[in-house]
N, C-alpha and C positions, 0 to 999 in steps of 0.2 A: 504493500500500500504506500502510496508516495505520501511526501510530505503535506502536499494539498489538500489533498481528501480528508488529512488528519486535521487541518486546522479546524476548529468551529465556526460556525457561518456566521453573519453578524446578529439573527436572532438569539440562537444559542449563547453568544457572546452578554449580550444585552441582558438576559437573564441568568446569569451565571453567580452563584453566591460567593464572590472574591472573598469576601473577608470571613464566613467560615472557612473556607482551605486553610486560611494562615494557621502554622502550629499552637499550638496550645497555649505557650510562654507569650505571643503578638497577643493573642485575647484577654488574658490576664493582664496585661498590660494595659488596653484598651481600658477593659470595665474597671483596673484599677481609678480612674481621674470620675468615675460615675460614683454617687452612693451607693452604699450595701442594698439599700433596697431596687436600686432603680437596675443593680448588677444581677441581682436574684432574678429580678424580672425578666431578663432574657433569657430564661430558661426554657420558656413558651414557646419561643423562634423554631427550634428544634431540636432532634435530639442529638444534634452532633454541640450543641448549646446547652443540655441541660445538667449535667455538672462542672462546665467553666468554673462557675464562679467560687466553687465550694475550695478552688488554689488562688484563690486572688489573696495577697500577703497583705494589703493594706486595707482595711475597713471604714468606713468614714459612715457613723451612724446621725443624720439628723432627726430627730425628734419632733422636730414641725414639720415632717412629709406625715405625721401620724395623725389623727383625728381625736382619737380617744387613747389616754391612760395604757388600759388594759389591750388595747390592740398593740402598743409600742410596745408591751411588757411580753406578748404573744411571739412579738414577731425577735427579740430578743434570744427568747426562751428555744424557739425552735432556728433560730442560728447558731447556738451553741450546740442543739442535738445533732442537726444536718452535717453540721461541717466538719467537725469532732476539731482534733487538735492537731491540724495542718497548720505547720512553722506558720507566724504572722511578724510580718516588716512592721506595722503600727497600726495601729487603733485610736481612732476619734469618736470620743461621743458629746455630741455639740447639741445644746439644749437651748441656744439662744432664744429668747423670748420673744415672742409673736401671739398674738390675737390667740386663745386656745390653744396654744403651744404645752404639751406636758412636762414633766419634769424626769427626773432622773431618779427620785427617792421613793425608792420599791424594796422590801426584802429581798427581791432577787439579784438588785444592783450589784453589791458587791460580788455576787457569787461570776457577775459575767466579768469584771475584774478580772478574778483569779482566773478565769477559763482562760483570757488575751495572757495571764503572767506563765499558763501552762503552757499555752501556744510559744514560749518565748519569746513576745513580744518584746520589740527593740524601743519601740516609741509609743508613748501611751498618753493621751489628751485626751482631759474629761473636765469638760464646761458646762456648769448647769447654771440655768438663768436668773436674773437678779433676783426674782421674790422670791429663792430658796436656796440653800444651801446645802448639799450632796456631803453626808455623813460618811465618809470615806474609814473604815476598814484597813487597820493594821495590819491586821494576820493573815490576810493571803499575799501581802509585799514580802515574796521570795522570789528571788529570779538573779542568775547570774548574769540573765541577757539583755536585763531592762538597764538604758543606756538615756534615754531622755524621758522626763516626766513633766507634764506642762497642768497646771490646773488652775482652775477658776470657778469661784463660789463653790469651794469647797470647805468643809470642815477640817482642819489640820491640828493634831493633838499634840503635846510635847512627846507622848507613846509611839507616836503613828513617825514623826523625822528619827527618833531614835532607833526604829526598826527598820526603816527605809533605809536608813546609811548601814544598817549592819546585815541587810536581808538583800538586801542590791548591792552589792561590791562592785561593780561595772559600771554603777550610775554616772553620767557626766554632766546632765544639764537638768535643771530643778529650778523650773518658774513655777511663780506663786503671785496671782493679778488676783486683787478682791478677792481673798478667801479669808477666810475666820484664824488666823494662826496664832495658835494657843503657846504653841514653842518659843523660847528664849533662847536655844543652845542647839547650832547647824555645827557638827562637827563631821569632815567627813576625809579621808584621803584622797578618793577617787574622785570627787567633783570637781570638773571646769569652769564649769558656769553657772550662776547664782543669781536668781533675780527672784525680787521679793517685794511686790509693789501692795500699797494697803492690804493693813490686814484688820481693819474698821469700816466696811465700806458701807456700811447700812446706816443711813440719818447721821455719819458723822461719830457714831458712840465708837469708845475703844475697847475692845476686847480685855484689854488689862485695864484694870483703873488706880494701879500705882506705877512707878515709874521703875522699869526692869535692864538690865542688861542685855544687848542681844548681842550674845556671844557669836565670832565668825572664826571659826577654828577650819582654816580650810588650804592645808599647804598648799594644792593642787594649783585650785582655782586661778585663772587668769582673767576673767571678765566678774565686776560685781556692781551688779545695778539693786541700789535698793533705793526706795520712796515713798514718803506717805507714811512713816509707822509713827503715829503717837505713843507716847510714855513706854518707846523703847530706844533705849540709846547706843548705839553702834561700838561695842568693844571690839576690836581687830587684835584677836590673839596671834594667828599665823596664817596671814596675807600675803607673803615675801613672794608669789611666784602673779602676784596681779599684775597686770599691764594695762588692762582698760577700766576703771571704775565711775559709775554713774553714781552720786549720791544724792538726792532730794529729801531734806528734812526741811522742820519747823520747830517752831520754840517750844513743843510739845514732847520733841524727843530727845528735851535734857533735862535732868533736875536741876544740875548747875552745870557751869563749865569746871569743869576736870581736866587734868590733864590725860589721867588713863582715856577720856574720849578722841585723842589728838589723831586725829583720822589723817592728816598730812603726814606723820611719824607714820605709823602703821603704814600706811602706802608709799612708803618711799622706793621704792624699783617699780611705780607705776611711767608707763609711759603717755597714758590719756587719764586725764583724770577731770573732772566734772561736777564740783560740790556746792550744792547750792541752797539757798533759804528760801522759804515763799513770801518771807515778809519783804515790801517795797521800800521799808528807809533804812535799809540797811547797805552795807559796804561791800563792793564787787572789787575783789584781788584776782588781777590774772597774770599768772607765770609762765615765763615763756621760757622752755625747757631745749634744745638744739637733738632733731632728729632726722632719721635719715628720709622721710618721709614728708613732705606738707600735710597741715590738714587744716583748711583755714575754717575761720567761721563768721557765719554769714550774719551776725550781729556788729561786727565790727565796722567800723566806715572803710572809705578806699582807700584813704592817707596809711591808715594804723595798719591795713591790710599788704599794701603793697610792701611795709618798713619790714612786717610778718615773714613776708617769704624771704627777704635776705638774708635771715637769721634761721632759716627753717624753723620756724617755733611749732609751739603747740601751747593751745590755750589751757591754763590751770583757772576756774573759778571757783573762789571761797566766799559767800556769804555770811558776812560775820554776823552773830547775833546776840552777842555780848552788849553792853551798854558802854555807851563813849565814856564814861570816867573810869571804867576796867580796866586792868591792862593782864590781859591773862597771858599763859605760859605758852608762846608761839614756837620756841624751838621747832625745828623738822630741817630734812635733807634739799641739802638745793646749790648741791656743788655745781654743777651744768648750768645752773642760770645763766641767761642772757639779758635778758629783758621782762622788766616790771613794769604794767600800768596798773594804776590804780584809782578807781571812778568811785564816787565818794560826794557826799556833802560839803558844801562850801565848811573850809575852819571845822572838819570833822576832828576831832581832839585823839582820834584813836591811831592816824595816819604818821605822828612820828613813831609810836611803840612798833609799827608794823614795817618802818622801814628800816629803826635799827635792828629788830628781827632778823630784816634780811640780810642785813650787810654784817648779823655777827653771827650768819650763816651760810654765806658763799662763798667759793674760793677766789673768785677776781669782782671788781666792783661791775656790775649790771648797769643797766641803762636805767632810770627811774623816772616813769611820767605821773603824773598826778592830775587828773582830769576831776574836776564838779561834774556830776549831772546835773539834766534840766528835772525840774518838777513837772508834773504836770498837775494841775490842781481841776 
């Protein structure tokens, strides 16, 4: 038979199901970027379709394709029977809030938890929507494979991080946006990354209501974004391997100034660093540190920007929030210095203590600007 004969005609052509022939591993892929449910759903198609989905590694549960409660809790229930414990890449269960949208807090919630930590799941995202919070389950966090953990509006106990860092040994990344965190004390070796943004997020009330330490025992870590925690104040026991830190506090998360709080000391071998107050009459310190990299910033005008890249800086800001007749204990690391400005109220009374700071902690004398702001009333 020649090769002619063997081509298909353009009708045959025109109906031909291309994208079932692809191997197994192109379809998995495909209904990976679809929801769990909408991936089940082509099961229907046919039967060269109707257990694809049961190897798809990544699950992505939304909560608002459901109607009712008990149908989300159904269709849960019978994805953990169907699929059994085929390896999973990650798991999302996203509960954001919508019109009738249901929630995540069922007795069976945690038990599907454990099923994604059987599965060895690498990444595991569980979001439940503002008017509730998802009671999360210490004792099925075992898993040598879970490597990132991201959550929101969830319940987090000081029980539940202390098993996490000794039940996950592998863990690296560990965000925590608007959850309830009851813990004071993140100790971990294995962690890279730490982000810990409110953990009050309901009308403003604080989960603690006296003022605690929050311990960061984390040699590992190289990224630490924390923001938003009232009446907990930042201790950096073993920070030494940071390079990027993000800090947003308020006058909420000191009882006084200390020196043990001296977040510039604790972070001295950072390379980006970002500490900042949410009050407006306060004093904006930026250090400009020589790397090998630019990274300018877009609050600066073009003058101060352009002077930026000659020196390859990088912006250090410290909002101070101490009162202008203080003169608290500034020491910190700042051999590298290049360049200091400092943006400040007219005759701010705190601006000499801060400049012999620097100059009896650098090793060559720095450049030093002194700028006022404008008000805006």
């Amino acid at each position: 038979m020649s090769n002619k004969r063997m081509r298909p005609t353009v009708l045959e052509a025109s109906t031909f199901d291309f994208i079932s022939s692809l191997p197994d591993e192109s379809l998995q892929h495909i209904l990976s970027f679809m929801t769990t449910r909408e991936a089940i759903q082509t099961c229907v198609l046919s039967t060269r379709w109707r257990h694809i989905w049961k190897s798809v590694q990544r699950l992505k549960i939304k909560a608002s394709e459901f109607t009712s409660k008990m149908g989300f809790v159904n269709f849960m229930d019978n994805l953990v029977l169907h699929r059994g414990c085929v390896p999973l890449d990650s798991l999302c269960m996203n509960t954001l809030y919508q019109h009738g949208s249901v929630s995540l807090n069922h007795h069976n919630a945690n038990t599907w938890v454990g099923y994604a930590l059987r599965s060895n799941v690498r990444e595991l995202h569980i979001r439940e929507h503002y008017s509730e919070y998802f009671d999360l389950d210490h004792s099925s966090f075992k898993s040598s494979h879970l490597k990132i953990l991201r959550l929101c509006y969830v319940c987090i106990s000081d029980l539940f991080i202390e098993k996490l860092f000794s039940g996950c040994p592998a863990l690296q990344d560990l965000v925590m946006v608007d959850c309830c965190v009851y813990a004071t004390r993140f100790s971990s070796t294995s962690l890279k990354n730490l982000t810990f943004t409110s953990h009050s997020p309901d009308n403003g009330d604080s989960v603690h209501d006296d003022y605690k330490d929050l311990v960061i025992d984390t040699p590992s870590v190289v990224s630490l974004h924390l923001e938003y925690l009232p009446f907990l104040a930042p201790c950096l026991v073993n920070v030494s391997s940071v390079a990027k830190a993000y800090i947003r506090l308020d006058d909420m998360s000191f009882p006084c100034f200390d020196t043990k709080y001296n977040i510039l000391s604790g972070l001295s071998n950072v390379t980006k660093l970002k500490l900042l107050n949410e009050e407006y009459d306060l004093m904006s310190l930026v250090l400009y540190m020589p790397l090998q990299d630019e990274d300018e910033d877009e609050d600066e005008d073009d003058s101060f920007r352009s002077r930026q890249n000659e020196i390859e800086g990088l912006a250090w800001e410290q909002w101070m929030s101490y009162q202008q007749e203080e003169t608290p204990d500034l020491s910190f690391s700042c051999e590298r210095l290049k360049k200091v400005k400092i943006i400040c109220a007219q005759d701010d009374k705190r601006v000499p203590a801060i400049v012999n700071a620097i100059l009896a902690n650098a090793n060559s004398l720095p450049e030093i600007v002194i700028k006022p702001y404008k008000r805006f009333d």
